[in-house]
C-alpha positions, 0 to 999 in steps of 0.5 A: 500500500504505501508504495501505491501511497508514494506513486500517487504522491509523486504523480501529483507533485509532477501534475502541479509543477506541470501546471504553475509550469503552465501558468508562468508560460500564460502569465509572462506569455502575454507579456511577450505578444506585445513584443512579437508584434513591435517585431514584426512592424519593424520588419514591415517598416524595415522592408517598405524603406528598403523599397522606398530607398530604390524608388527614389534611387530609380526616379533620381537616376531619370532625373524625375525625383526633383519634379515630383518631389512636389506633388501630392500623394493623396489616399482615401476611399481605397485608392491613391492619387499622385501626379494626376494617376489613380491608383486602387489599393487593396487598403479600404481603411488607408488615408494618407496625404502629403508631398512627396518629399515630406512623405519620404522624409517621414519614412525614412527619418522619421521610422512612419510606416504610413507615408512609406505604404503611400509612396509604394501605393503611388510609385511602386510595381 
């Protein structure tokens, strides 16, 4: 009898470290979310400078980046507006206006997402 005693004894120490096991994981698991999500925005702003940084490298090599650098993006209603062209966009919640020197200046200086989205939607592929 007592080594069925022990064996339940020792069964339910290994179910309780399991479970604060568990409940240090959810409590500081939330803590980490948070976090993961700060990552992955990085990455997305981190990516969409990139590609503003070789848009703006292919208009300076035409010649064109001086005179658009003036014009206004505009994005409202799923669509983006910029040099007398509309564009649709798959963003129906996106709005963004500014010139396009200001939005480039955000994006790359000023680490805004936003203005880095508007100059892909205008300027990008």
């Amino acid at each position: 009898m007592k080594k069925a005693q022990a064996s339940l004894e020792y069964s339910a120490m290994v179910a309780l470290a399991i479970v604060i096991v568990f409940a240090v994981i959810f409590y500081f698991g939330e803590g980490l979310l948070p976090r993961t999500k700060e990552a992955s925005q990085q990455v997305d702003l981190l990516t969409l400078q990139d590609t503003v940084e070789l848009i703006k490298k292919n208009y300076e090599a035409t010649g064109a980046w001086q005179e658009l650098k003036t014009q206004t993006i505009s994005c409202s209603n799923s669509q983006c507006t910029f040099n007398g062209k509309t564009k649709s966009i798959d963003d129906s919640t996106f709005s963004y206006s500014d010139t396009l020197e200001n939005a480039y200046n955000k994006c790359i200086y000023e680490n805004d997402l936003e203005p880095c989205k508007a100059i892909v939607y205008v300027l990008g592929d």
